[in-house]
N, C-alpha and C positions, 0 to 999 in steps of 0.2 A: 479482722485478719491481722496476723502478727508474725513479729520474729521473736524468741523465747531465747534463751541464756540461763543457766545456772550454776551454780558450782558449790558442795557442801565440802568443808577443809575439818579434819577430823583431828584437834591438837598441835591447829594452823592456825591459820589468820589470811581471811581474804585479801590479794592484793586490788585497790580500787582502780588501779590505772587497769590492771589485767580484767575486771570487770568490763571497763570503761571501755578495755577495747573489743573486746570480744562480740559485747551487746552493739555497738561501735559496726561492727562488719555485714550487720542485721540489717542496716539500715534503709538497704533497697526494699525489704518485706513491711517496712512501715514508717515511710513516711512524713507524717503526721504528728509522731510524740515519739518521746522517747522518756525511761526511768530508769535509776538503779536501787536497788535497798543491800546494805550489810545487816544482816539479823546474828544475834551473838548468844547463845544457849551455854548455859552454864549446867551439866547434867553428871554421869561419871566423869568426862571430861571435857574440856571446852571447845566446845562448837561453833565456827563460825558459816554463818550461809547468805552468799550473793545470788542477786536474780536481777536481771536485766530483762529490758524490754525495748522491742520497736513496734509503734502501731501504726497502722491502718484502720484509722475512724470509720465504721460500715455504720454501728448501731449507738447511739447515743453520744452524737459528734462533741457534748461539753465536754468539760474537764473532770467532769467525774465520773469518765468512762477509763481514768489513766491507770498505769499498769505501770510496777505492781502496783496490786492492790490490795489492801488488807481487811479484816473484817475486826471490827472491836468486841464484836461481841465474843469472840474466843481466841483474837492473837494470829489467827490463822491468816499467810499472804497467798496469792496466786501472781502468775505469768502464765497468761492463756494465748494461742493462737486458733482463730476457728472462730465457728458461727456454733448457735444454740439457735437452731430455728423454732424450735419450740417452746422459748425460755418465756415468751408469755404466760405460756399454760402451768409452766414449772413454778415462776415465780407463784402462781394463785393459789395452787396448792400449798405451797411456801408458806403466804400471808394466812391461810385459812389455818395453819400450825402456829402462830404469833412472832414470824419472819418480816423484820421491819427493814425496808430498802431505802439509800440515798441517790441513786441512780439509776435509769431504766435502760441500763446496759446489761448484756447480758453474760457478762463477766464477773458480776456480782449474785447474778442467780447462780452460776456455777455455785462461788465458793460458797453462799449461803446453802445450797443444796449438799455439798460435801458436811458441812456443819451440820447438818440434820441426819442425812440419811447415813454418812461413809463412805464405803469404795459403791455402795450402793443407789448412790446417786447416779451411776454410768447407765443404769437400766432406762432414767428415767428420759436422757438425753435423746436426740433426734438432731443429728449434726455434723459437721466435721471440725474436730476437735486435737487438739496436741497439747494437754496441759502438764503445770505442775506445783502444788500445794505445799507447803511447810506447814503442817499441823503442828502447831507450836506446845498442845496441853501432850499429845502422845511423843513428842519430838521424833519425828520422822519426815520424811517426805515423799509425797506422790504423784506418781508420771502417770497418765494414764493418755491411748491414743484415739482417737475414734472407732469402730466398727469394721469400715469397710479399708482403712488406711489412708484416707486423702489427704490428710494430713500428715507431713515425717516429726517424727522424735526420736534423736541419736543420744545415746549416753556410754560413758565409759568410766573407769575407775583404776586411778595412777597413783599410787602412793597414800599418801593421807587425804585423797582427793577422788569423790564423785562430780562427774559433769552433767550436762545434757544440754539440748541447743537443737533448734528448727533446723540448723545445718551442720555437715561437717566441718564445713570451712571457720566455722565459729571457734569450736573445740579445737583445732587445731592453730586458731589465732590465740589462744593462751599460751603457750612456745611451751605448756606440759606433756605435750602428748609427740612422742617421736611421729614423723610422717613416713610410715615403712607400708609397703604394700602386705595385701593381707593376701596370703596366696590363694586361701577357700573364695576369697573373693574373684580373685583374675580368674581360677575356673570356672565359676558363674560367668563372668561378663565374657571369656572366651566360650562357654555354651550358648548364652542368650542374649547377649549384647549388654546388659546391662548385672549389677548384682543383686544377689535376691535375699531380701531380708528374711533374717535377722543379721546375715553375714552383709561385712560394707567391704569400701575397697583399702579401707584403712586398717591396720592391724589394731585390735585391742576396741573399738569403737564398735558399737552394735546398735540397732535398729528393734524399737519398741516395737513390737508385731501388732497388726491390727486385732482390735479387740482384747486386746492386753491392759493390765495397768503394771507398776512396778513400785514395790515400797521398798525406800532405805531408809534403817534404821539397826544403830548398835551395828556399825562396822560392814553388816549384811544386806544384800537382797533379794527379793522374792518375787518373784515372778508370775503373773495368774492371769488365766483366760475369763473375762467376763462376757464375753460374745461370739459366738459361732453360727455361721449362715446356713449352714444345714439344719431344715427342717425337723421341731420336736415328733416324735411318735403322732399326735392329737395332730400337728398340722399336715401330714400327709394324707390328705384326702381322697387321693388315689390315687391309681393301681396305674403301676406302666402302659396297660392295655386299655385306658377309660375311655368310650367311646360317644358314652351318653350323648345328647343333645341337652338334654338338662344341666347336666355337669358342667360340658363347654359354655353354657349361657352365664349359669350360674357365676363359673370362675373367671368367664370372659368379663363381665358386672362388675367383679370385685377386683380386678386388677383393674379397670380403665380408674375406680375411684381410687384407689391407689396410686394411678398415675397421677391425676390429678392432684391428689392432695400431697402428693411432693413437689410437684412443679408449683402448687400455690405458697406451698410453707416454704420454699426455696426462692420464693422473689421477696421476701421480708428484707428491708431496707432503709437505711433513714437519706440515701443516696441513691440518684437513679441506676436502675439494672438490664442491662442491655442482654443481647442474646446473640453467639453467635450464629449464625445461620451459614453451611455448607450450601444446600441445597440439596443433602442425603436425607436421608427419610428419620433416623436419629434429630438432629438439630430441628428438622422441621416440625417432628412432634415436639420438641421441648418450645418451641415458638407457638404452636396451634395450641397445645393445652394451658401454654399462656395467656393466648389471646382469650380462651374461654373463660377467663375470672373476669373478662369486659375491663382491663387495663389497656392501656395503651402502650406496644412494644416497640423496643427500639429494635431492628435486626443489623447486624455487622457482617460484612463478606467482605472477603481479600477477594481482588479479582486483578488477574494478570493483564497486562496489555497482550501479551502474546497468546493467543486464539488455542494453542493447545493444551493449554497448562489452566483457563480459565474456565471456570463454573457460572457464569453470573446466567448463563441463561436459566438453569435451575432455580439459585437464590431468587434472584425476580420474579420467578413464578410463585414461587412459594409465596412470598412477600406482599405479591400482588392480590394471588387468591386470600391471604391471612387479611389484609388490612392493617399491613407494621409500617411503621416508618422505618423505612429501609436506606442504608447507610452504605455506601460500597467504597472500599477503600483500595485506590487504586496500584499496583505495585509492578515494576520489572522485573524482569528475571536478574538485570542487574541490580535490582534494588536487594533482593535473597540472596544474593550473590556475596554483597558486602555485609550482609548483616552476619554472614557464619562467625568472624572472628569475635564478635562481640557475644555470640550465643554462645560460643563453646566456652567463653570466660565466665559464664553464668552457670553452666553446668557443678553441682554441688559434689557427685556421680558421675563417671562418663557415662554415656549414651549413647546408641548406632541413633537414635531417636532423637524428636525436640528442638529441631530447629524451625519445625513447620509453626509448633506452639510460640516459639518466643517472636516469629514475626507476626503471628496475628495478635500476641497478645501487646506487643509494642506500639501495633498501629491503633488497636482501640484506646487499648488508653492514651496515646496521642489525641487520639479523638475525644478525650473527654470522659469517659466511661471508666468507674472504678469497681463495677460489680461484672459481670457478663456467665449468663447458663451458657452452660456447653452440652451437648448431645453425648459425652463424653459415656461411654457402657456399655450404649445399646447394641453393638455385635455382642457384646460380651453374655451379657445379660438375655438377649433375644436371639439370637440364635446367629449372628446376621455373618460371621468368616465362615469361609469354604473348609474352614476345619472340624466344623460341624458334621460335615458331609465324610469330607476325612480320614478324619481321628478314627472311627466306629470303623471305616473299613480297613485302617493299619493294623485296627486292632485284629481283627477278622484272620489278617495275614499275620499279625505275627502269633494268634494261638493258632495258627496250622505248621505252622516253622518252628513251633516249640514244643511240635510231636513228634520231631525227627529229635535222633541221637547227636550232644553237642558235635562231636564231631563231623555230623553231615553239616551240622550248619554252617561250622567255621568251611567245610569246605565250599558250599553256595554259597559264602560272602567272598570268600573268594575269587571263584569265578563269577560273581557279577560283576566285582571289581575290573577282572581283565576283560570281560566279555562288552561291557557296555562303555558308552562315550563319559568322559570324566565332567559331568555338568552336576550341577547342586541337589537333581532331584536323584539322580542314580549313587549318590553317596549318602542320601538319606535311606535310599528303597537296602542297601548294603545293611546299612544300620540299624534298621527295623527287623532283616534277616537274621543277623546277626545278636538280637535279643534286645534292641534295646528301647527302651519305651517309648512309644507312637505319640504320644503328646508333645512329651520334651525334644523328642524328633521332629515334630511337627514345628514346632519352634524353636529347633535349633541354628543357632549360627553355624558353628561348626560344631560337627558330629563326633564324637568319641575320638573316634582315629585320627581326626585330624588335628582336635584337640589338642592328642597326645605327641603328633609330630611339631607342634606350636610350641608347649610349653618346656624346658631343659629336665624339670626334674617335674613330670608330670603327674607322679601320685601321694607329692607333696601339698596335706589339707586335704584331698581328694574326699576321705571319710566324712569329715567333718562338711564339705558342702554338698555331697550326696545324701546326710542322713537327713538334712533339712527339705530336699526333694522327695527323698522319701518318705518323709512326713506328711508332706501334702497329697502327694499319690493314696496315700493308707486310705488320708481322710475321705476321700473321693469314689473309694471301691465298692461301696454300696448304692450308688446311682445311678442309674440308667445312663445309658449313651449319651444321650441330647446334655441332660441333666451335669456329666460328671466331666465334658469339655468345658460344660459353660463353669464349673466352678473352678476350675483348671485353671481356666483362660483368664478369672478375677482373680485369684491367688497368685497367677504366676505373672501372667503378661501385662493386664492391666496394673496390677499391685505396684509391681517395680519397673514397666517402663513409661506406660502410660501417667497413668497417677504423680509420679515421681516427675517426672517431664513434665508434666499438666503447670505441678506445683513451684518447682525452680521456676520454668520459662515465665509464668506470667508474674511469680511476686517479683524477678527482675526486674519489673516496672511499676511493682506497685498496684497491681490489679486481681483481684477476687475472682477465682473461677470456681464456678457452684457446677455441681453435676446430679443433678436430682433421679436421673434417670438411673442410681447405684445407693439410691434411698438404701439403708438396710432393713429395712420393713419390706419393702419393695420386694428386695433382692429373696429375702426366704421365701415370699409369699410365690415367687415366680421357682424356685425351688422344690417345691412341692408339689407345682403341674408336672403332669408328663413330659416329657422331651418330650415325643412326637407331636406333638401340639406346638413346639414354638418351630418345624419346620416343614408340618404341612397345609397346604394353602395355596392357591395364583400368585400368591407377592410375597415378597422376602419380611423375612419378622412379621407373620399375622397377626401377633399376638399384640404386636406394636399396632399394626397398621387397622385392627378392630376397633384398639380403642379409640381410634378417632374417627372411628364412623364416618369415611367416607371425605374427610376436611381436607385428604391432601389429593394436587391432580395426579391426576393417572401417569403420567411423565414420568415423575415425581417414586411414584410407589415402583415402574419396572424397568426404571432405566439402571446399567451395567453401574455394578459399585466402584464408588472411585474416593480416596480422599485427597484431602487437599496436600497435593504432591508440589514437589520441586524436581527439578530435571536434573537428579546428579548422573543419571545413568553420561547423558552429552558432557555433564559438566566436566569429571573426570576422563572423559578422551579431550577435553578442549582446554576449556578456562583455567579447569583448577589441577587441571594434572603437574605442572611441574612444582606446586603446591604440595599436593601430596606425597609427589615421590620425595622432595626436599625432607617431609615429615619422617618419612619412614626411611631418609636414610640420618635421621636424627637421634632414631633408637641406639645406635648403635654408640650415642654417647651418653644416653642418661640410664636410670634402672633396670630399665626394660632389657638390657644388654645381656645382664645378666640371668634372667629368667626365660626370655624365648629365644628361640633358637630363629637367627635373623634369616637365615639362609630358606629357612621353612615360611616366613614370613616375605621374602624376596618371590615366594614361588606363586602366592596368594596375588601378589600385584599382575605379573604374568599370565598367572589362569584369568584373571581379570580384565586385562588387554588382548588374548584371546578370543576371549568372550565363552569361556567356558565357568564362570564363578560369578555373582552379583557386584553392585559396587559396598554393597552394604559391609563385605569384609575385609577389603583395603581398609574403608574409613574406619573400620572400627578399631584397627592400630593408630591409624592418623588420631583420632581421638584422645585414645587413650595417651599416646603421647605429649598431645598437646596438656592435658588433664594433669600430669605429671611436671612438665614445665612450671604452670601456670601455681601449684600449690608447691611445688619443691619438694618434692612424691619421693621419700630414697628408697633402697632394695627394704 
């Protein structure tokens, strides 16, 4: 695991200090080593290309695991961040084509597999991955990102200059790129707390889409999908209605060994791998199908001194029933309390999210631990949010309110508005009336209308980050209910806040979080079941809770879903309220002045103190503000 840096100067000249520092910024994401290379191409015109490196030694701790790294046999260098879980099996096949290795890292299977196969080496990988190659014979270069996106890759292009870099904050440590808010982005992160790629929150700076690569070469680049999670024709096995008892055994079979064989190719390590452990039924399967390769696991739980906020009776069980060494790591509410200022300087992206992630992920590695699985999908993937439930019934409502004439609707959005109390759920149920999609409404911060009284000129970008929403909704109209939340909810919500969060929060310290439970092998094959199957059953997620037959207690499988929370609902009436309000009345002297309308934003705090709005939408100005301070953010 790494941090990545690039920059191609097109009838330039790479500056090394501007190298030096950019890769320089990376340095919490690894570590362990650091490199830099100038490579200098003489072609129609003269090329020069910087690539920096930070690592994090996981696989082949010598020095001939360092980055960049180049390959003799064709000139060709890389900067990788990511694991190759599979790069055993790749390299074999490699050697059995007359592929000679000096390392048993698997950063040099990469570039040796690029050298063989092309952009078609992506097929062969099994991993989470964010690289990027100077093909030195085609003179070009290639980004490509993993599958399901657990990995970031930002790039942008300023003058005589392509970038890219595991963070924004990198790209923006070259003092080439202005720091102007991107407006398609503030609508996103004013829809859904965070922004949703390929749009950031940076003007000009974009986000390699999962399952993308991108080549530049001659001035230009090209853009192309090499992987999509929806099921080919041949793997649709059946039919939304499949009842069989044959069927379910059959594909109950072939998903539990599929669980397994990611949870095992997922503890590959030349470094101990710990696990975190919740005590939800996620984490517990990635710990139980651990146990089952007969290794010995470490499990990690945060557990609170104060009795309402902690899980540990859960974790222990789990722990106890598994046979892990279990780890409990004990923490205050005031210990979460001080850690926010230091998390939200870690934020690369704002976030309503991620500050749960960077205190567990701090105290493990404190503890020693530079690998750790996380349960991290499995609502996603297994049915397990109440938006599953949901979503199919907004939908219900909003095709019966889409067979009245616009004008009755606008006028029922109307009178619900006046007719009902002004709380979070009755300005969704408006919204859904009112036409607008049960998903994104399902996960919206704020709703359209409200949006649009936030931001000064609100249908500025508008296009541009609607058609990217709309892109994903297309993609998803052809599958069932159950099916077309769960790919929803990985494209949208996990993609860009979970994922993204996962990844800032923990390489903050330096620590590997593997999520095997969004294998993308996994992900189609569960794609291809019927929804109705991943939500009916006695227990939540059966499809989870089959394939472990029985391993986890009964506690365990029907106790009320909870994650590992923090108490800002109290916090923000007590500790950290004049904290906050200090924040947002700070808007009114940096960029943001200019773009939201504060008086709109004063009313958000108020509905809040109320108690008619969450705390989630004060913070997510306080956020953003601080976000803006902290990198020197202009309009």
């Amino acid at each position: 695991m790494c941090g990545i840096f690039g920059i191609v100067a097109r009838g330039a000249s790479v500056d090394p200090e501007l190298l030096e520092r950019a890769t320089k910024s990376l340095a919490h994401r690894g570590p362990d080593d650091c490199g830099t290379v100038i490579l200098k191409e003489q072609n129609s015109e003269p090329l020069e290309i910087g690539l920096g490196n930070r690592r994090l030694a996981i696989l082949d701790l010598s020095p001939l695991g360092h980055q960049p790294m180049c390959d003799p046999a064709t000139g060709n260098w890389i900067v990788y961040n990511g694991e190759i879980y599979n790069f055993r099996q790749v390299r074999e096949k490699l050697e059995r084509d007359g592929a000679q290795f000096a390392s048993n890292s698997d950063t040099e299977v990469l570039l040796k597999a690029y050298a063989h196969w092309g952009e078609r080496c992506l097929d062969e990988f099994r991993g989470m991955f964010a690289f990027a190659i100077w093909d030195a014979q085609r003179v070009r270069l290639f980004l490509a990102r993993d599958p399901m996106g657990i990995k970031p890759l930002y790039y942008c292009s300023f003058g005589q200059y392509f970038l890219f870099a595991s963070e924004i904050r990198a790209l923006l440590q070259t003092g080439l790129i202005p720091r102007r808010i991107d407006h398609a982005g503030l609508f996103n992160y004013l829809s859904f707390g965070s922004a949703y790629d390929p749009i950031t929150l940076i003007e000009g700076i974009s986000a390699l889409r999962p399952g993308h690569f991108l080549m530049w070469q001659n001035r230009g680049t090209h853009e192309q999908m090499y992987w999509h999670p929806l099921p080919r024709p041949e793997e649709a096995r059946f039919g939304e209605n499949a009842t069989s008892s044959a069927e379910r055994e059959w594909s109950q079979a072939d998903l539990t060994s599929a669980l397994q064989d990611a949870v095992c190719m997922q503890s590959v390590s030349d470094v101990p791998v710990g696990v975190f452990l919740s005590g939800g039924i996620d984490s517990s399967a990635v710990a139980g199908l651990l146990r089952r390769t007969g290794v010995d696991v470490n499990t990690f739980s945060i557990v609170f001194r104060e009795a309402d906020y902690s899980e540990a009776e859960y974790s222990r069980t789990v722990a106890e029933g598994l046979g892990t060494n279990h780890h409990e790591i004990l923490v205050s509410q005031h210990d979460a309390l001080e850690a926010i200022p230091s998390a939200l300087r870690a934020m690369d992206q704002p976030s309503i999210d991620g500050i749960n992630t960077y205190l567990i992920a701090r105290q493990t590695r404190a503890a020693g631990i530079k690998v750790a699985l996380s349960g991290l999908g499995g609502d996603e993937l297994f049915a397990g949010y109440s938006s599953f439930r949901d979503v199919p019934r907004m939908e219900s409502f909003a095709r019966m309110c889409s067979a009245f004439p616009a004008t009755l609707r606008a006028l029922s959005t109307r009178i619900l508005a006046l007719a009902t109390s002004p709380s979070d759920r009755n300005r969704k149920l408006a919204a859904l009336a009112g036409g607008a999609d049960p998903y994104l409404i399902s996960r919206a911060l704020f709703t359209p209308k409200a949006r649009s009284s936030l931001l000064k000129r609100p249908e500025r970008d508008v296009q541009r980050a609607n058609a990217t929403l709309a892109e994903t909704l297309s993609s998803a109209r052809n599958l069932d209910p159950i099916n077309r939340v769960s790919y929803l909810e990985s494209r949208c919500y996990m993609l860009n806040t979970l994922l993204r969060d996962a990844d800032v929060m923990s390489m903050a310290h330096g620590l590997e979080v593997r999520v095997p439970l969004i294998d993308h092998h996994l992900f189609r094959k569960l794609l291809a079941l019927p929804g109705a199957w991943k939500i009916n059953g006695g227990a939540p997620k059966p499809l989870l809770v089959n394939a472990l037959q029985g391993a986890l207690p009964e506690q365990i499988l029907h106790r009320r879903k909870r994650g590992f929370t923090l108490p800002f609902e109290p916090w923000f009436r007590g500790e950290l309220r004049p904290e906050i309000e200090q924040g947002l009345q700070n808007l009114t002297r940096g960029p943001l002045a200019s773009l939201l309308d504060l008086s709109a934003v004063r009313r958000v705090w108020s509905d809040f103190t109320r108690g008619t709005t969450s705390w989630s939408r004060p913070w997510s100005f306080y956020v953003l503000q601080k976000w803006c301070e902290v990198n020197s953010v202009e309009i």
